[in-house]
C-alpha positions as CSV (number, residue, x, y, z in Angstrom):
1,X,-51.8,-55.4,-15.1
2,X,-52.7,-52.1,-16.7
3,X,-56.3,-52.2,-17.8
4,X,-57.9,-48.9,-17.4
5,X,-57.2,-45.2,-18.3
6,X,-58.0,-42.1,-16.4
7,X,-57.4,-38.7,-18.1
8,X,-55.1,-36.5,-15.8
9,X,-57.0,-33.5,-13.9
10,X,-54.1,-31.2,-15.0
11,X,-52.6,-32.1,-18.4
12,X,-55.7,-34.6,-19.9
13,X,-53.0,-36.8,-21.0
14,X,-54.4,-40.7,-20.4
15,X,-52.6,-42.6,-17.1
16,X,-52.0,-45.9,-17.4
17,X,-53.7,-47.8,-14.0
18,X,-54.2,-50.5,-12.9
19,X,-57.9,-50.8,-10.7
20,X,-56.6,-53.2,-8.0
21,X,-53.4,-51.2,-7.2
22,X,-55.5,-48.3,-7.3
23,X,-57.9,-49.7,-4.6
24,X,-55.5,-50.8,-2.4
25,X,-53.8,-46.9,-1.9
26,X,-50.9,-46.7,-4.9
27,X,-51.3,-43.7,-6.6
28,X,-50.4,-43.3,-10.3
29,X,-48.4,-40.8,-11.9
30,X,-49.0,-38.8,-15.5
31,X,-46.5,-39.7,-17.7
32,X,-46.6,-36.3,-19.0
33,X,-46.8,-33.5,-16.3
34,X,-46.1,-35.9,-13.5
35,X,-49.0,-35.2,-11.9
36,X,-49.9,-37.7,-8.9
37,X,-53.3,-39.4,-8.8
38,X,-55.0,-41.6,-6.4
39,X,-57.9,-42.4,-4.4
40,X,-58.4,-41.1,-0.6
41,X,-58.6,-43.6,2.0
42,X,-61.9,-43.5,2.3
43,X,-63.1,-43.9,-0.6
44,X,-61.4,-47.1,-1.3
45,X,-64.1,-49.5,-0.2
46,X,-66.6,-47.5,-2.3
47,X,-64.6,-48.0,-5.4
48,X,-63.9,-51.5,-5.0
49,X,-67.5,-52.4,-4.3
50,X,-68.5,-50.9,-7.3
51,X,-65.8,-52.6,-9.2
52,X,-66.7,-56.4,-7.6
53,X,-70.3,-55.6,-8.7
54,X,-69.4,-54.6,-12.0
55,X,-67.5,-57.5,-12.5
56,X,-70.2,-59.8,-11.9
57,X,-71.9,-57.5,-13.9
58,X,-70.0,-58.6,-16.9
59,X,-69.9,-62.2,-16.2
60,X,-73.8,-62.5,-16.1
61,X,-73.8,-60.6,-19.6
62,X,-74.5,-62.9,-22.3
63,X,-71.5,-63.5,-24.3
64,X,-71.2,-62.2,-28.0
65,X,-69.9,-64.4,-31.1
């Protein structure tokens, strides 16, 4: 599931990624220039820390109407 966007480091144009794949070592490609994009091994539990946290982050937010 695509959710998020991440401008590409060479081009700017907006990759399609999905967080989860991302975390778990795929990398994504620009659909421009082609350019390759993931993270390094290590910093894989880093990211998905911070993503379970902001999660329950949003959950505990009140809702709006």
């Amino acid at each position: 599931m695509i959710d998020q966007y991440i401008p590409c480091p060479v081009c700017r144009t907006q990759i399609p990624i999905d967080l989860h794949l991302l975390i778990q070592g795929v990398q994504f490609s620009c659909p421009n220039c082609q350019a390759a994009i993931g993270l390094a091994s290590e910093s894989r539990s880093v990211v998905s820390e911070a993503v379970d946290n902001f999660e329950k982050l949003k959950k505990m937010a009140p809702q709006k109407k």
